[in-house]
ModelCIF file with pLDDT and N, C-alpha, C, O atoms, coordinates in Angstrom:
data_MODEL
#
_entry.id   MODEL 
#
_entity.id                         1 
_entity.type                       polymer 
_entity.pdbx_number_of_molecules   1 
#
_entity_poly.entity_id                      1 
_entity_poly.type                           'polypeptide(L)' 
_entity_poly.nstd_linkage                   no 
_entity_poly.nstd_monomer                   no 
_entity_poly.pdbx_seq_one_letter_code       
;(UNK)(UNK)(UNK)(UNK)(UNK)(UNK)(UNK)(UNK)(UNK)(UNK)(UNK)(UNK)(UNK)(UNK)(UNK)(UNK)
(UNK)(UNK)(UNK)(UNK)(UNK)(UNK)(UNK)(UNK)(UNK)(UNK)(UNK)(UNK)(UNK)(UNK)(UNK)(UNK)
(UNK)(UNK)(UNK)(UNK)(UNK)(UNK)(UNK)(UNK)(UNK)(UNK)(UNK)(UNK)(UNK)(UNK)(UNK)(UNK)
(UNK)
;
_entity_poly.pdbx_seq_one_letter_code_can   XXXXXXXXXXXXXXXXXXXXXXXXXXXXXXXXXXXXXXXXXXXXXXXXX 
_entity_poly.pdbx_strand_id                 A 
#
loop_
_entity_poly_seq.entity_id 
_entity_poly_seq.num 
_entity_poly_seq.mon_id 
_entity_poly_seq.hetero 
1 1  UNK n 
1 2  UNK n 
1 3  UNK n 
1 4  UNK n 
1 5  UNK n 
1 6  UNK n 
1 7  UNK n 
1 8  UNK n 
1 9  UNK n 
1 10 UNK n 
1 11 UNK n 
1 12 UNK n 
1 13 UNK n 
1 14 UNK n 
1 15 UNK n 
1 16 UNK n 
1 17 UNK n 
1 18 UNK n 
1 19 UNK n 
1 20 UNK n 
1 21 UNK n 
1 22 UNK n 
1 23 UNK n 
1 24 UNK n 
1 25 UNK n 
1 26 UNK n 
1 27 UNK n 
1 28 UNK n 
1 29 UNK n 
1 30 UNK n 
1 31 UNK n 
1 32 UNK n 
1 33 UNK n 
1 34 UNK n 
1 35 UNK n 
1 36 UNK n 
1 37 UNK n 
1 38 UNK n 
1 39 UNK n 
1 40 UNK n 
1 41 UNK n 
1 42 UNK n 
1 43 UNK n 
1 44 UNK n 
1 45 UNK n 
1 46 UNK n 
1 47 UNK n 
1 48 UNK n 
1 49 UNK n 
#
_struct_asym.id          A 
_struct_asym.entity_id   1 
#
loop_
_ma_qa_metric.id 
_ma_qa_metric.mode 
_ma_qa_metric.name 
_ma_qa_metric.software_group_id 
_ma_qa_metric.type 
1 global pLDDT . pLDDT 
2 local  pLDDT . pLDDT 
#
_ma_qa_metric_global.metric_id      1 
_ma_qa_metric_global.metric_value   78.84 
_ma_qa_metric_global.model_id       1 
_ma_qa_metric_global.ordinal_id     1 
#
loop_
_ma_qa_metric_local.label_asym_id 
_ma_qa_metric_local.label_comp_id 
_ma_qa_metric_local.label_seq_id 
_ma_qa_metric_local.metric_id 
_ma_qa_metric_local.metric_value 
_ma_qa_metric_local.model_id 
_ma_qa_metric_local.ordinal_id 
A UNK 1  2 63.00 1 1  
A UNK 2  2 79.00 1 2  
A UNK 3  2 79.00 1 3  
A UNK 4  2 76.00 1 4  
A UNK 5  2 81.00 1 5  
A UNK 6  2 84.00 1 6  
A UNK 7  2 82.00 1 7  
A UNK 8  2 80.00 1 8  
A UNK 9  2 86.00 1 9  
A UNK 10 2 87.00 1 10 
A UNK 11 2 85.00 1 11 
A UNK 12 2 83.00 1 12 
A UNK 13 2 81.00 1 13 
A UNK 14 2 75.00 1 14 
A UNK 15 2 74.00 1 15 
A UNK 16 2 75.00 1 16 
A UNK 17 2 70.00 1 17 
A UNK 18 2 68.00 1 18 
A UNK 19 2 68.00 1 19 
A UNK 20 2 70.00 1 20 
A UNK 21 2 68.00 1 21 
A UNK 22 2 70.00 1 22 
A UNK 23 2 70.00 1 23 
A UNK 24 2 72.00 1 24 
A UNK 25 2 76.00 1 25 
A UNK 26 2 73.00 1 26 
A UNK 27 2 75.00 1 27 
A UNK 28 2 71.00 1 28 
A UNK 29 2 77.00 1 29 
A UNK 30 2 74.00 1 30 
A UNK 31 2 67.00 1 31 
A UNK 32 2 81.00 1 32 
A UNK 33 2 85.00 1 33 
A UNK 34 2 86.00 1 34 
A UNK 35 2 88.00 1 35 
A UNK 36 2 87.00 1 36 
A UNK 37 2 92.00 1 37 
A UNK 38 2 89.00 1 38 
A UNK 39 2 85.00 1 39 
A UNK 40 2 89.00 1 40 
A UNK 41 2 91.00 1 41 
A UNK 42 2 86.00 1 42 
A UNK 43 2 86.00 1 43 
A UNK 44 2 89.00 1 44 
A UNK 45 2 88.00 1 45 
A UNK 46 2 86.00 1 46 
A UNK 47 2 81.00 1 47 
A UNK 48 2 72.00 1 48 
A UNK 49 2 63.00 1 49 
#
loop_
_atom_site.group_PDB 
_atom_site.id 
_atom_site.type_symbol 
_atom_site.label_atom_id 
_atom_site.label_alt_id 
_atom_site.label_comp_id 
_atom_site.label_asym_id 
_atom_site.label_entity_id 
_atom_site.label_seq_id 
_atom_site.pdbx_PDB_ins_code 
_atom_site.Cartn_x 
_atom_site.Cartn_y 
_atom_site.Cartn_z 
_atom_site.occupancy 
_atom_site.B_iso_or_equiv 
_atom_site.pdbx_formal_charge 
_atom_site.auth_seq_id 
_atom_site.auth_comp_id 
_atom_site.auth_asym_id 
_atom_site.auth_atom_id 
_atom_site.pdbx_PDB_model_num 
ATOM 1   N N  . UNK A 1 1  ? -32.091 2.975   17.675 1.00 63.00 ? 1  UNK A N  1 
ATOM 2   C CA . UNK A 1 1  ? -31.417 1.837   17.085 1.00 63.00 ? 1  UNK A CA 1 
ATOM 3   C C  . UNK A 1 1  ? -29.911 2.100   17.104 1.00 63.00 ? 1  UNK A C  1 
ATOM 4   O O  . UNK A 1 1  ? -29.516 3.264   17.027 1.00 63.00 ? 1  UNK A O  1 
ATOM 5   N N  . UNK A 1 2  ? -29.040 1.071   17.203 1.00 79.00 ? 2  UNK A N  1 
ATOM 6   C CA . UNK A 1 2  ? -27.346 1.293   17.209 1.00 79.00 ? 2  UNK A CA 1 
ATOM 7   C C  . UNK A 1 2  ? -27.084 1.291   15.982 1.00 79.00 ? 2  UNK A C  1 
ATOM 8   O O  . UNK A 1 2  ? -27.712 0.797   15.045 1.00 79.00 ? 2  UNK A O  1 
ATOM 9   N N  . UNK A 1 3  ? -26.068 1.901   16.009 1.00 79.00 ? 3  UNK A N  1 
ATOM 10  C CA . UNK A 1 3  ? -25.143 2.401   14.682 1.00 79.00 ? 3  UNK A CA 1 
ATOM 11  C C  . UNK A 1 3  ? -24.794 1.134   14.061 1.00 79.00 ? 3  UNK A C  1 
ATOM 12  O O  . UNK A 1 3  ? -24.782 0.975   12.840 1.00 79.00 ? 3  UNK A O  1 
ATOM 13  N N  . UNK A 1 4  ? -24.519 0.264   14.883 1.00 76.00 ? 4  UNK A N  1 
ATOM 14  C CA . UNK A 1 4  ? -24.137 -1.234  14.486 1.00 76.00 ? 4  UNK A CA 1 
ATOM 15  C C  . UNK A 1 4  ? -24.680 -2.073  13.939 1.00 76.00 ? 4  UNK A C  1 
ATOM 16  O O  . UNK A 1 4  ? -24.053 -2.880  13.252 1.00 76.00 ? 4  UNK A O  1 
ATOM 17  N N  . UNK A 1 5  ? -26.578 -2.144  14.152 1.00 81.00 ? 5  UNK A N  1 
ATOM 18  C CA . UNK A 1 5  ? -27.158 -2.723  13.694 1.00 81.00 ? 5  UNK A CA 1 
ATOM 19  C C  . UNK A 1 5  ? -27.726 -2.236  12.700 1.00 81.00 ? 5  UNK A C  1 
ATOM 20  O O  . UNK A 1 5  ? -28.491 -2.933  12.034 1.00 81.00 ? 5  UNK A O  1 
ATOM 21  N N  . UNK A 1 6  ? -27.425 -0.685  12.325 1.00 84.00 ? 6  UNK A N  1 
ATOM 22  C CA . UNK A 1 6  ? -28.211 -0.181  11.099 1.00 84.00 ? 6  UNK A CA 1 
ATOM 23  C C  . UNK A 1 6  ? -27.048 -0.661  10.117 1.00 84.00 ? 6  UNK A C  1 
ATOM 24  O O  . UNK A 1 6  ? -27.324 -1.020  8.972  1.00 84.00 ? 6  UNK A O  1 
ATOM 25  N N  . UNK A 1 7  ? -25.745 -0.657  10.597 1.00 82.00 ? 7  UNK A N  1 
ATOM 26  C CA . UNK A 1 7  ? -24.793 -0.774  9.314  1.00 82.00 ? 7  UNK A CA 1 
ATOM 27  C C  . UNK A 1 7  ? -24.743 -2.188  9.265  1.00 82.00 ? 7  UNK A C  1 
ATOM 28  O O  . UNK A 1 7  ? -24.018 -2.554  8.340  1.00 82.00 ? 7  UNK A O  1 
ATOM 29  N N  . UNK A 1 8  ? -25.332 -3.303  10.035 1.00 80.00 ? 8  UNK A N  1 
ATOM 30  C CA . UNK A 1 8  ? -25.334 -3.616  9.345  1.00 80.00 ? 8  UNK A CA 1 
ATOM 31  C C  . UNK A 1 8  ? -26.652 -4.446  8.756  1.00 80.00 ? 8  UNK A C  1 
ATOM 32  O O  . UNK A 1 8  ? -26.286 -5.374  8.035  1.00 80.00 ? 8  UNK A O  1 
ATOM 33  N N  . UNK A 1 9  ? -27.896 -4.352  8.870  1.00 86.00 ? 9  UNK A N  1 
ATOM 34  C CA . UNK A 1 9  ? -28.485 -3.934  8.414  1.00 86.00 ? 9  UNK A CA 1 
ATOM 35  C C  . UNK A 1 9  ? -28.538 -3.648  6.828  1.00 86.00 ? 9  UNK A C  1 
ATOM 36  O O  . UNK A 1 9  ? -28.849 -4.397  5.901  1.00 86.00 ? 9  UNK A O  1 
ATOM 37  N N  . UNK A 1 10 ? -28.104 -2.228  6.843  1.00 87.00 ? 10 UNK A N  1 
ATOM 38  C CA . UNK A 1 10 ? -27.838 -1.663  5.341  1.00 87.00 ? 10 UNK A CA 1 
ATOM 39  C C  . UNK A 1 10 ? -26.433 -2.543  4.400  1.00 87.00 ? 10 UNK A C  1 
ATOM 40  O O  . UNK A 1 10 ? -26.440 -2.656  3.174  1.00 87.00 ? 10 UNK A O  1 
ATOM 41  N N  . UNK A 1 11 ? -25.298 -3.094  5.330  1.00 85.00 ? 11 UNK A N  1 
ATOM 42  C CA . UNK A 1 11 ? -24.068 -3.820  4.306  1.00 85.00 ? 11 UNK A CA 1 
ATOM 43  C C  . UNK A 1 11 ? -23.891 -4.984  5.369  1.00 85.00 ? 11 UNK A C  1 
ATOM 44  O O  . UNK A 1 11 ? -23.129 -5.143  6.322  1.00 85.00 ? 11 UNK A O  1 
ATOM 45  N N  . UNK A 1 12 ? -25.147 -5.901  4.678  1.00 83.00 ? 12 UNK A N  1 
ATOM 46  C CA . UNK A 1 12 ? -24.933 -7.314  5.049  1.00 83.00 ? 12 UNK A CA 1 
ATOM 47  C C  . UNK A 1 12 ? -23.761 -8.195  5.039  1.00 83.00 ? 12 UNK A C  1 
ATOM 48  O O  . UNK A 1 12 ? -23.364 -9.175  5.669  1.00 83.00 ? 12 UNK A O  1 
ATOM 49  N N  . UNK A 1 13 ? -23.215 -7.168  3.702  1.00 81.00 ? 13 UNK A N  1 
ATOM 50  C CA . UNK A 1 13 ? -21.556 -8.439  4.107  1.00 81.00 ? 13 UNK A CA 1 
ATOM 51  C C  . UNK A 1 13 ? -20.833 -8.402  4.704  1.00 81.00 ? 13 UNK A C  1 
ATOM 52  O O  . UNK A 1 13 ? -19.907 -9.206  4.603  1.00 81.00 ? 13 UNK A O  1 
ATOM 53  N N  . UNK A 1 14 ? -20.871 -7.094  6.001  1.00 75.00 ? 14 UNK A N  1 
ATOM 54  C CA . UNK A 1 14 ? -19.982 -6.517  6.424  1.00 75.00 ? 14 UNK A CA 1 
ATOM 55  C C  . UNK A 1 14 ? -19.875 -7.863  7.639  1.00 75.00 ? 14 UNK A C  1 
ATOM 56  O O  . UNK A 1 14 ? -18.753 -8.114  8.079  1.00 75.00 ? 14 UNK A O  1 
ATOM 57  N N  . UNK A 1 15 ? -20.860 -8.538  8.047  1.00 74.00 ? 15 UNK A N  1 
ATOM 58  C CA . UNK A 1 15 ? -21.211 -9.925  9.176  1.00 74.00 ? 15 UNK A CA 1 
ATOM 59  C C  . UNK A 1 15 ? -20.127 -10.783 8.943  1.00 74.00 ? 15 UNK A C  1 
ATOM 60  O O  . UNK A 1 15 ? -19.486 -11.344 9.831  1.00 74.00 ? 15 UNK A O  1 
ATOM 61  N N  . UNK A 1 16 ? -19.914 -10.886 7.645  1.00 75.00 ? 16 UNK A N  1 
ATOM 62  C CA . UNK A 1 16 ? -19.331 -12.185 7.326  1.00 75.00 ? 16 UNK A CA 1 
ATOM 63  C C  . UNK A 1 16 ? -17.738 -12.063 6.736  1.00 75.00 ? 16 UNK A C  1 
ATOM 64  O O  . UNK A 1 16 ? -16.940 -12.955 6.447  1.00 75.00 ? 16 UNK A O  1 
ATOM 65  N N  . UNK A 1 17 ? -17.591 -10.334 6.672  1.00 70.00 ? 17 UNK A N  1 
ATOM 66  C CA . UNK A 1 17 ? -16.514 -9.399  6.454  1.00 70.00 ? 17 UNK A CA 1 
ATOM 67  C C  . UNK A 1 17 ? -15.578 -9.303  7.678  1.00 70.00 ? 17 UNK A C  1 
ATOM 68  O O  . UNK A 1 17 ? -14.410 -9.682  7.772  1.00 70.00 ? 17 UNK A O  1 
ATOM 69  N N  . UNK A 1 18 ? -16.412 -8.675  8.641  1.00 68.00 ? 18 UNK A N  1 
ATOM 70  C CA . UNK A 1 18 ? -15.528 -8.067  9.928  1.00 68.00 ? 18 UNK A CA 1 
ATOM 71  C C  . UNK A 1 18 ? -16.739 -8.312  10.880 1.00 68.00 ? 18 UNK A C  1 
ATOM 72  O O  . UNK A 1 18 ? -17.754 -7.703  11.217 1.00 68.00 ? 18 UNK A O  1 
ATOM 73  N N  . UNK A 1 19 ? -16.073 -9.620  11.171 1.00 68.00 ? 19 UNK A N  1 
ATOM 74  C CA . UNK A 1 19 ? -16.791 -10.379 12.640 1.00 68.00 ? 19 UNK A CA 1 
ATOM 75  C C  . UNK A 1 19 ? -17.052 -9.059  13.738 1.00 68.00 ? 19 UNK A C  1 
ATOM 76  O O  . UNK A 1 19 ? -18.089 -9.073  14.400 1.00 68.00 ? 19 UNK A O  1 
ATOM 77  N N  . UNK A 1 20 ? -15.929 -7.764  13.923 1.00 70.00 ? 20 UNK A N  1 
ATOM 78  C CA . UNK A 1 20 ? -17.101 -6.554  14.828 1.00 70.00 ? 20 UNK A CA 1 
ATOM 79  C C  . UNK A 1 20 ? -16.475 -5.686  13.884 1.00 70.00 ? 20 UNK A C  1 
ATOM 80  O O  . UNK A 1 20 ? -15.650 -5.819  12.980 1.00 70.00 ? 20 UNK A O  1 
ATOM 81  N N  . UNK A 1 21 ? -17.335 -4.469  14.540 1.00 68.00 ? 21 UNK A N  1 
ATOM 82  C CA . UNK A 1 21 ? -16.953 -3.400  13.424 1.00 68.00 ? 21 UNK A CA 1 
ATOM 83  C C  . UNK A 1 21 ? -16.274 -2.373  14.250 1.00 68.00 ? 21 UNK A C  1 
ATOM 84  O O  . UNK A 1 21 ? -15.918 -1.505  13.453 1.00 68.00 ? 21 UNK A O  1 
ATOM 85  N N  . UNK A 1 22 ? -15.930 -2.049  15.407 1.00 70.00 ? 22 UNK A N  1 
ATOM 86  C CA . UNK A 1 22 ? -14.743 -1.188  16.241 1.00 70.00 ? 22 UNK A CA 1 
ATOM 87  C C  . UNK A 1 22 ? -14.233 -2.402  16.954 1.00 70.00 ? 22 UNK A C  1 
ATOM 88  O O  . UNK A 1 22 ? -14.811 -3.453  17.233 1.00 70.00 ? 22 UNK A O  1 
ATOM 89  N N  . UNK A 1 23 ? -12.841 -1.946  17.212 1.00 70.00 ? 23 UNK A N  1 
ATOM 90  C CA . UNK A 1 23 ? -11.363 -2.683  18.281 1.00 70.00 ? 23 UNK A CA 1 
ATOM 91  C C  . UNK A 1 23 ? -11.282 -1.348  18.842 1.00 70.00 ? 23 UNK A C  1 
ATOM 92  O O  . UNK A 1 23 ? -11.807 -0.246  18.679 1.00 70.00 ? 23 UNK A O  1 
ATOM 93  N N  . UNK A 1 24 ? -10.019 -2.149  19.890 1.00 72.00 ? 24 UNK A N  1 
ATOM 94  C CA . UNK A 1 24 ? -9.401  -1.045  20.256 1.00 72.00 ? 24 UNK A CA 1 
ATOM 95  C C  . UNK A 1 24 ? -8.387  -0.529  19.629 1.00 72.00 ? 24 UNK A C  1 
ATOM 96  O O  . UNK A 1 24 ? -8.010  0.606   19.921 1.00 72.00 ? 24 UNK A O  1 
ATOM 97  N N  . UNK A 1 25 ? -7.674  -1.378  18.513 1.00 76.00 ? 25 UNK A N  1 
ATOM 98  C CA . UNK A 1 25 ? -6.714  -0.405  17.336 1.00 76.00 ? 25 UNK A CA 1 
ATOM 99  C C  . UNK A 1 25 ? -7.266  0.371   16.951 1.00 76.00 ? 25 UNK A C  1 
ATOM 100 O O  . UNK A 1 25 ? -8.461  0.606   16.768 1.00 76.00 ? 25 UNK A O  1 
ATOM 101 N N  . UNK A 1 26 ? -5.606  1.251   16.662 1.00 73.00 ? 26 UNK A N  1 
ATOM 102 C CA . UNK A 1 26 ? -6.322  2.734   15.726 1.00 73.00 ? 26 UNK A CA 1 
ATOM 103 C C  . UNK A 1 26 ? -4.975  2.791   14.567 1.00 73.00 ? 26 UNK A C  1 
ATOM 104 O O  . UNK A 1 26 ? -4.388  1.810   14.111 1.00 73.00 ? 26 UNK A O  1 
ATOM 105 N N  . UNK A 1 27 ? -4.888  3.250   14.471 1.00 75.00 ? 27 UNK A N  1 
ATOM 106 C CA . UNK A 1 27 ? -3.574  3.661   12.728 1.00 75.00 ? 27 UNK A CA 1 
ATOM 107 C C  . UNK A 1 27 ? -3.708  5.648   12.972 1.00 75.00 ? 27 UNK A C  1 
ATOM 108 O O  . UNK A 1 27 ? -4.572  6.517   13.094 1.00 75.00 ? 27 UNK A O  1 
ATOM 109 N N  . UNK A 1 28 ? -2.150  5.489   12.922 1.00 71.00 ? 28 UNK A N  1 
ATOM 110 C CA . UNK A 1 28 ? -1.916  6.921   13.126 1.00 71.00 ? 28 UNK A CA 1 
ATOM 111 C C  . UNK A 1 28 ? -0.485  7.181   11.776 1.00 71.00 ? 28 UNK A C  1 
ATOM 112 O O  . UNK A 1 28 ? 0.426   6.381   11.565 1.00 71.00 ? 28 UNK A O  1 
ATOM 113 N N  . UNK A 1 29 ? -0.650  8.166   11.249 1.00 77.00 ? 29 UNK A N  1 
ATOM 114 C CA . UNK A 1 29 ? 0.453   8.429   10.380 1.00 77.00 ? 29 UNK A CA 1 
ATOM 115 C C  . UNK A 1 29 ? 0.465   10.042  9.578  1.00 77.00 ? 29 UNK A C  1 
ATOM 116 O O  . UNK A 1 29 ? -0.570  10.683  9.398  1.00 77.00 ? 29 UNK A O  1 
ATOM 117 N N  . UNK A 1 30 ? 1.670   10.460  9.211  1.00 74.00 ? 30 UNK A N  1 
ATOM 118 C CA . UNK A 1 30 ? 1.843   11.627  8.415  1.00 74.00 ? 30 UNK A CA 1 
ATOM 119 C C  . UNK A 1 30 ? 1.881   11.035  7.543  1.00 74.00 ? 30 UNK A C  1 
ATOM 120 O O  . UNK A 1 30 ? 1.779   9.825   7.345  1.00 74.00 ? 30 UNK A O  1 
ATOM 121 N N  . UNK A 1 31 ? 2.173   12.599  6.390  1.00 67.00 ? 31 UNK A N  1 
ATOM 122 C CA . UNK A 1 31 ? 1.715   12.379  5.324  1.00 67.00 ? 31 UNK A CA 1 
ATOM 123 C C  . UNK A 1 31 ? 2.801   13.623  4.283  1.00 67.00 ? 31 UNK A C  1 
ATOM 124 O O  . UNK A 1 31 ? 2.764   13.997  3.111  1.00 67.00 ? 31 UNK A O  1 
ATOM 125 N N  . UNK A 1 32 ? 3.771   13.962  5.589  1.00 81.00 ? 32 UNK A N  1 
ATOM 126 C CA . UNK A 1 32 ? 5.017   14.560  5.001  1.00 81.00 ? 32 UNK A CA 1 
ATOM 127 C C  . UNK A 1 32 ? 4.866   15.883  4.232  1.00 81.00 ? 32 UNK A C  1 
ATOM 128 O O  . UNK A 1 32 ? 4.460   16.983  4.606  1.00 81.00 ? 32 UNK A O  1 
ATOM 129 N N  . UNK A 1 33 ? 5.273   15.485  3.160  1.00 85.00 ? 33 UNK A N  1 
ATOM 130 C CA . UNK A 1 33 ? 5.005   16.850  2.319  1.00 85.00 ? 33 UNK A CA 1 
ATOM 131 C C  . UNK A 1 33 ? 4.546   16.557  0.593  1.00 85.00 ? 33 UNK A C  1 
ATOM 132 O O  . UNK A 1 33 ? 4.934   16.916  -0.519 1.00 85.00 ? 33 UNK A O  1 
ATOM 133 N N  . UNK A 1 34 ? 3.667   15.831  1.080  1.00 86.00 ? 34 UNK A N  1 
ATOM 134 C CA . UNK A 1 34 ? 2.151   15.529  0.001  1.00 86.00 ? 34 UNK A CA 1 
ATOM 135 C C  . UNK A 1 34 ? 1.267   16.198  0.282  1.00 86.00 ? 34 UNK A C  1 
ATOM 136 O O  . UNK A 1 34 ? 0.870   16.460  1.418  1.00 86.00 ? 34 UNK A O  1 
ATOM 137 N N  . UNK A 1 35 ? 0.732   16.658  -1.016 1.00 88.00 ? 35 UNK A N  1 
ATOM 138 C CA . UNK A 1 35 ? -0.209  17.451  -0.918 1.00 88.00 ? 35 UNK A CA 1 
ATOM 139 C C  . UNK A 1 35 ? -1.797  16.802  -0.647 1.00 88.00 ? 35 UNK A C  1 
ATOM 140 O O  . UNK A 1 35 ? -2.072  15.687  -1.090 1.00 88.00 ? 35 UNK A O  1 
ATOM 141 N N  . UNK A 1 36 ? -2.931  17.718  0.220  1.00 87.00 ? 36 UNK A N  1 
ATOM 142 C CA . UNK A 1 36 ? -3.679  16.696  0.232  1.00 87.00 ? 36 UNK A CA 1 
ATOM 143 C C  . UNK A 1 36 ? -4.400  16.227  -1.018 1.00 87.00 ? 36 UNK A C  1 
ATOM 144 O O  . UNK A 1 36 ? -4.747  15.047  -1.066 1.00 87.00 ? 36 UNK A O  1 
ATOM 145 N N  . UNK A 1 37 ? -4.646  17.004  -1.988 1.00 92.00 ? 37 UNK A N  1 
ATOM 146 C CA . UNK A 1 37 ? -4.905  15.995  -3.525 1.00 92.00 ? 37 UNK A CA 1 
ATOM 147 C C  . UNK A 1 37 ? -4.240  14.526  -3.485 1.00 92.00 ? 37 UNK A C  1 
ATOM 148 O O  . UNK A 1 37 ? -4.810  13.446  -3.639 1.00 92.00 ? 37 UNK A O  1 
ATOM 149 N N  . UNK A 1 38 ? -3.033  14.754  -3.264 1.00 89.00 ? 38 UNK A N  1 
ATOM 150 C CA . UNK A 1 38 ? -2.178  13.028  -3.969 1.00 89.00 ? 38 UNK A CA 1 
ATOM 151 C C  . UNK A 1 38 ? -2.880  12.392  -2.971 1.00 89.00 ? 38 UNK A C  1 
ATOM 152 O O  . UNK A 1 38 ? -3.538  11.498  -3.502 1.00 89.00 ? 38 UNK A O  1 
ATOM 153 N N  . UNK A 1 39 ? -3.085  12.423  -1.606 1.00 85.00 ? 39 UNK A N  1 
ATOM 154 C CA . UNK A 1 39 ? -3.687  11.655  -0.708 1.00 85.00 ? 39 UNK A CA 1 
ATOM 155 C C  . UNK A 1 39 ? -5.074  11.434  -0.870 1.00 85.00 ? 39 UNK A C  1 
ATOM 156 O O  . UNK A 1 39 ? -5.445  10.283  -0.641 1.00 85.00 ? 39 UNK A O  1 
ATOM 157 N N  . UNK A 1 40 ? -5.936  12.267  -1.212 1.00 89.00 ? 40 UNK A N  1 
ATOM 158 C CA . UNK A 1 40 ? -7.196  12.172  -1.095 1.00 89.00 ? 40 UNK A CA 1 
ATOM 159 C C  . UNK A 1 40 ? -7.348  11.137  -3.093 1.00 89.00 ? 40 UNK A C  1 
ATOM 160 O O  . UNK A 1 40 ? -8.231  10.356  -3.447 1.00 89.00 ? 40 UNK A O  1 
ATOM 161 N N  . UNK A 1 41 ? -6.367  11.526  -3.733 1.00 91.00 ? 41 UNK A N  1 
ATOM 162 C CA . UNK A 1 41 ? -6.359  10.803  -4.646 1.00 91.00 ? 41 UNK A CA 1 
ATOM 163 C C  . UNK A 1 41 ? -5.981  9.042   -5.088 1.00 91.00 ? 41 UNK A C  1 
ATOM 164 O O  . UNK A 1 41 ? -6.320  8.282   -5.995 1.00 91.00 ? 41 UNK A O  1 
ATOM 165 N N  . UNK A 1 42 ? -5.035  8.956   -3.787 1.00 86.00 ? 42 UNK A N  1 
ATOM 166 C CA . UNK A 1 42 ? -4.834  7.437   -3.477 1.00 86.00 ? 42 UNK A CA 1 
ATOM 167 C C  . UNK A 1 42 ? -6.103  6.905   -2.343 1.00 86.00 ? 42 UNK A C  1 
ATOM 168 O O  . UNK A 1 42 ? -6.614  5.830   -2.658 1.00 86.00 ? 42 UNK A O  1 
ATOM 169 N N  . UNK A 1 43 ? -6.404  7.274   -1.630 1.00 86.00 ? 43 UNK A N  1 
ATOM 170 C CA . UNK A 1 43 ? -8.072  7.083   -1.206 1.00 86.00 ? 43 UNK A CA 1 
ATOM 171 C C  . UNK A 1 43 ? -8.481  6.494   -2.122 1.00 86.00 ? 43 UNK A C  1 
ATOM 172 O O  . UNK A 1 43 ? -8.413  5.272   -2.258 1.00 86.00 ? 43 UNK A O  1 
ATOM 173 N N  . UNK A 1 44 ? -9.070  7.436   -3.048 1.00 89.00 ? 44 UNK A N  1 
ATOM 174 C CA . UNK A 1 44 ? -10.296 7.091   -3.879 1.00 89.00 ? 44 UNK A CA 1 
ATOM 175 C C  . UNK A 1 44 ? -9.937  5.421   -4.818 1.00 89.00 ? 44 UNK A C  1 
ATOM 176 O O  . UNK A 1 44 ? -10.654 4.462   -5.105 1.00 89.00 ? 44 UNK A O  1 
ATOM 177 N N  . UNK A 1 45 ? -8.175  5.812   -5.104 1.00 88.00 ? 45 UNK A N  1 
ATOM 178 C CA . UNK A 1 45 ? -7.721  4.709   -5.939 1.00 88.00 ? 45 UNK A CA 1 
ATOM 179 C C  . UNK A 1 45 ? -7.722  3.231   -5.245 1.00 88.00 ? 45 UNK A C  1 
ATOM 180 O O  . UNK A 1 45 ? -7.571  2.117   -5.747 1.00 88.00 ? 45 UNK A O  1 
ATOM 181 N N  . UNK A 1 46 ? -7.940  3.630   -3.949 1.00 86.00 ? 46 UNK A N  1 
ATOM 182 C CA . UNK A 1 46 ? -7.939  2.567   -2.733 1.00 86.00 ? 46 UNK A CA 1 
ATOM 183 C C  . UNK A 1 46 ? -9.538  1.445   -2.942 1.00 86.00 ? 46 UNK A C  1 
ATOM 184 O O  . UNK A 1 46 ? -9.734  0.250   -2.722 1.00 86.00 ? 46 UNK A O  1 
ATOM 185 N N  . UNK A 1 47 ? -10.215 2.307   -3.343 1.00 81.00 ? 47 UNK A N  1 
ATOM 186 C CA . UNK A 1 47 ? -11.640 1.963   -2.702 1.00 81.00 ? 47 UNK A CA 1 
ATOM 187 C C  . UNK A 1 47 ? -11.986 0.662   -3.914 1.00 81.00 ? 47 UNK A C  1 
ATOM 188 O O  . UNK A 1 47 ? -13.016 0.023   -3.698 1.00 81.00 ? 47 UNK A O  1 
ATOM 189 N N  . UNK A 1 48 ? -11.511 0.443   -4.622 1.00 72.00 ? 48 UNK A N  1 
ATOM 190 C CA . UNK A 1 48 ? -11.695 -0.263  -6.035 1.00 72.00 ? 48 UNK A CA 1 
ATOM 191 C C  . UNK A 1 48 ? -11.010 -1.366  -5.296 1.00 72.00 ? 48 UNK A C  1 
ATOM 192 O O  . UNK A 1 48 ? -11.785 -2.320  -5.355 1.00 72.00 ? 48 UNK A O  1 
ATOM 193 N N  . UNK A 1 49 ? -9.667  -1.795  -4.458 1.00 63.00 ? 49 UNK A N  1 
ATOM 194 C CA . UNK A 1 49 ? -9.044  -2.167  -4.510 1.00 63.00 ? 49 UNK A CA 1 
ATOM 195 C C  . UNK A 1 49 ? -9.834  -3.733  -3.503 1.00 63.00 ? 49 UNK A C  1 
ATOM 196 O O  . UNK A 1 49 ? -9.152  -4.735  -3.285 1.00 63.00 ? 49 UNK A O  1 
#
Protein backbone atom coordinates (compact mmCIF):
# COMPACT_ATOMS: atom_id res chain seq x y z
CA UNK A 1 0.00 0.00 0.00
CA UNK A 2 1.41 3.81 -0.60
CA UNK A 3 2.39 5.98 2.01
CA UNK A 4 -0.22 8.30 0.56
CA UNK A 5 -3.07 6.35 0.83
CA UNK A 6 -2.38 5.08 4.32
CA UNK A 7 -1.99 8.79 5.46
CA UNK A 8 -4.55 9.38 4.25
CA UNK A 9 -6.54 6.91 5.15
CA UNK A 10 -5.50 7.37 8.85
CA UNK A 11 -5.96 11.81 8.62
CA UNK A 12 -8.95 12.18 6.51
CA UNK A 13 -8.71 15.85 6.66
CA UNK A 14 -5.60 15.96 5.29
CA UNK A 15 -7.95 15.48 1.43
CA UNK A 16 -9.64 18.47 2.01
CA UNK A 17 -6.41 20.14 3.81
CA UNK A 18 -3.63 19.68 1.19
CA UNK A 19 -5.12 18.76 -2.17
CA UNK A 20 -1.33 16.51 -2.48
CA UNK A 21 0.82 15.79 0.13
CA UNK A 22 4.63 16.24 -1.60
CA UNK A 23 5.64 19.33 -4.30
CA UNK A 24 8.56 19.99 -5.50
CA UNK A 25 9.24 22.86 -2.76
CA UNK A 26 11.41 22.41 0.01
CA UNK A 27 12.31 25.24 2.93
CA UNK A 28 15.87 25.40 3.87
CA UNK A 29 17.17 27.61 6.84
CA UNK A 30 19.71 28.12 9.89
CA UNK A 31 19.16 28.48 13.01
CA UNK A 32 22.30 30.68 14.02
CA UNK A 33 23.21 30.46 17.42
CA UNK A 34 20.03 28.97 19.13
CA UNK A 35 20.23 26.36 20.93
CA UNK A 36 18.48 23.26 19.79
CA UNK A 37 16.01 23.35 22.95
CA UNK A 38 14.63 27.01 21.91
CA UNK A 39 14.00 25.39 18.47
CA UNK A 40 12.72 22.15 19.27
CA UNK A 41 10.70 24.28 21.83
CA UNK A 42 9.03 26.63 19.23
CA UNK A 43 8.12 23.32 17.24
CA UNK A 44 6.18 21.98 19.80
CA UNK A 45 4.63 25.68 20.47
CA UNK A 46 3.92 25.52 16.67
CA UNK A 47 1.79 22.43 16.62
CA UNK A 48 -1.25 24.03 18.67
CA UNK A 49 -1.09 26.75 16.32
Amino acid sequence: MHIKKILREEFPELKSRLPTLWTRSYFVSTHGHVSADVIKKYIEEQKGV
